[in-house]
C-alpha positions, -999 to 999 in steps of 0.1 A, spaced: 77 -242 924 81 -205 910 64 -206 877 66 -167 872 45 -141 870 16 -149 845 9 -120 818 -27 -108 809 -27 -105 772 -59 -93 761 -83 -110 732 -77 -96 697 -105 -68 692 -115 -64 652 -138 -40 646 -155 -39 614 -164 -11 592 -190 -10 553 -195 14 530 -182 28 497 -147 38 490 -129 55 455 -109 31 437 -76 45 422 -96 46 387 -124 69 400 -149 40 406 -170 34 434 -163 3 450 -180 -11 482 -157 -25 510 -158 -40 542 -128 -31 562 -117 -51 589 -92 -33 618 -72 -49 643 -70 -22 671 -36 -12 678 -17 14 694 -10 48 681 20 45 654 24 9 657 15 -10 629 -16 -34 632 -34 -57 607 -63 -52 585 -82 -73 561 -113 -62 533 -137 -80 507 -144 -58 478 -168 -58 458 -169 -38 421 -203 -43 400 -201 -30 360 -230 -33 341 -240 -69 353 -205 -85 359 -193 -83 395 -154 -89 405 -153 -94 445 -110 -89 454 -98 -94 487 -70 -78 505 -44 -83 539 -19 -65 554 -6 -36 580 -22 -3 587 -12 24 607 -30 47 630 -13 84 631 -28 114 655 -50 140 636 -49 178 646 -65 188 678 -97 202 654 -96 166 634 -99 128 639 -67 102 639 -57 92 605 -54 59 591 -30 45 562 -33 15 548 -3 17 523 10 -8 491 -22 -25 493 -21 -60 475 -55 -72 459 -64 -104 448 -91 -119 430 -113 -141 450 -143 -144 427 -160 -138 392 -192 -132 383 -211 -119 355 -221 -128 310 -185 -111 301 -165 -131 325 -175 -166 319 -142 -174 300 -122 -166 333 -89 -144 336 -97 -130 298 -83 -96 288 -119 -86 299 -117 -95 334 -82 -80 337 -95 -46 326 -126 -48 351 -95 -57 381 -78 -23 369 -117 -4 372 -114 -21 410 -84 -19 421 -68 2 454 -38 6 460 -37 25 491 -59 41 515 -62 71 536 -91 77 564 -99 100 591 -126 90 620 -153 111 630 -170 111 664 -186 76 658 -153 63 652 -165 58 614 -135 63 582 -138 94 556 -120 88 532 -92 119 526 -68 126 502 -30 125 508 -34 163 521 -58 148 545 -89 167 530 -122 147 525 -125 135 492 -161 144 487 -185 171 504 -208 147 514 -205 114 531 -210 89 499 -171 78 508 -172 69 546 -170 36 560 -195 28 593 -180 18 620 -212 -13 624 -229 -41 648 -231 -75 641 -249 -87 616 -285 -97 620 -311 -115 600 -338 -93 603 -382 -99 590 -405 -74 588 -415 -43 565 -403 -12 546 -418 8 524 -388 19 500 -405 47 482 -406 66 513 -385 103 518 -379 88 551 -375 45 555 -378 29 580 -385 -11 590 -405 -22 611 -391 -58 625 -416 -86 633 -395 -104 658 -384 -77 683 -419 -55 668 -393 -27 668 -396 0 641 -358 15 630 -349 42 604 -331 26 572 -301 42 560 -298 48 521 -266 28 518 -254 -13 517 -280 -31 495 -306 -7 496 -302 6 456 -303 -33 448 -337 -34 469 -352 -6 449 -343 -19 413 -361 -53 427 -393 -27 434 -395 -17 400 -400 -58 388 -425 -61 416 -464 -51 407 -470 -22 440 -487 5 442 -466 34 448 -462 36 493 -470 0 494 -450 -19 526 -430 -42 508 -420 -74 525 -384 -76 538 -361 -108 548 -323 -95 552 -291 -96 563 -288 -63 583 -261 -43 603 -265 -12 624 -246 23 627 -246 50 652 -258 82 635 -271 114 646 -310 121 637 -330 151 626 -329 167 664 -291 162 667 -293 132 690 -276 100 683 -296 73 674 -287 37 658 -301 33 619 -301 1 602 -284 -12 567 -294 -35 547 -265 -60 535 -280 -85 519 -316 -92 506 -332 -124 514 -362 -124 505 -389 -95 491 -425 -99 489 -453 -77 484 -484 -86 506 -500 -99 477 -477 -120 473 -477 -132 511 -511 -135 509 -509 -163 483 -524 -138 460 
């Protein structure tokens, strides 16, 4: 019996982005943008968790829908739209926002929310955020989303006072530079409660991802980010000190 000629459709590939994007109110709002890799002006789906912190309330929204994937200019990247972005709420945290959907916690969802988004990838395939014209929204690169690994629970040390940190992990006893971005801020407010002297190794259990950069010399090289802290410890503390 002729049952036809069987079609090879591939797996779905998502690749994953994290960084820090400009909200529609001029806040800085950290995202991780999922892509569904399409073709070149078809639409595709994406999906994000955001998360917004004021003061010491935090408003995580969530977001699905279509993107689509245009072609730069010869001297530029491809662009991608994500346009009429829908947000919703998927948690609350925080002293102010204990009475749930106040007047309060509607304001801080105005501080967070995005209602569309425009990117253009670099040679790592990472997202700058541009403006409608296309032109980068900053100078530097405090709005671009890494294009990252996997995620990785990761022991060992860094010493976050450093010009230049870096980790050195106990379980593969590999050392990696640390990029200033993810949870690194939140790791050096926890520093300043912890009695160190100043270039102390700190103790480091985290969740951790890893981007493709370029280093001091020009060559590309990965560089790890710290997600999520675990755990922090200083070597007194370790100790039993």
């Amino acid at each position: 019996m002729d049952h036809g000629t069987q079609v090879y459709e591939p797996a779905e590939e998502w690749w994953t982005y994290e960084g820090v994007v400009r909200a529609d109110s001029g806040n800085d709002i950290m995202m991780e943008l999922s892509l569904l890799q399409g073709a070149v002006g078809v639409s595709s789906s994406y999906r994000t968790i955001e998360e917004y912190v004021s003061f010491e309330d935090r408003i995580t929204l969530a977001s699905r829908g279509k993107y689509t994937v245009f072609l730069g200019s010869s001297d530029a990247g491809n662009i991608i739209e994500i346009r009429n972005k829908k947000n919703r709420i998927s948690e609350m945290n925080g002293t102010g926002l204990t009475g749930g959907r106040t007047e309060y916690s509607k304001q801080l969802y105005k501080q967070a929310a995005i209602s569309s988004l425009i990117f253009k990838t670099n040679e790592f395939g990472d997202l700058i955020q541009v403006d409608n014209a296309h032109n980068p929204i900053a100078t530097d690169d405090r709005y671009t989303l890494k294009r990252r690994s996997g995620l990785y629970t990761v022991k060992g040390f860094i010493t976050l006072d450093s010009d230049a940190p870096d980790f050195y992990e106990l379980n593969t006893q590999q050392t990696w530079s640390v990029l200033r971005a993810g949870a690194y801020g939140e790791a050096k407010t926890k520093l300043l409660s912890m009695d160190v002297k100043a270039g102390e190794e700190i103790y480091l259990e985290a969740v951790a991802f890893f981007v493709e950069m370029r280093d001091e010399q020009g060559r590309k090289a990965k560089t790890m980010v710290i997600k999520r802290i675990i755990s922090m410890k200083s070597k007194k503390q370790l100790s039993g000190g």
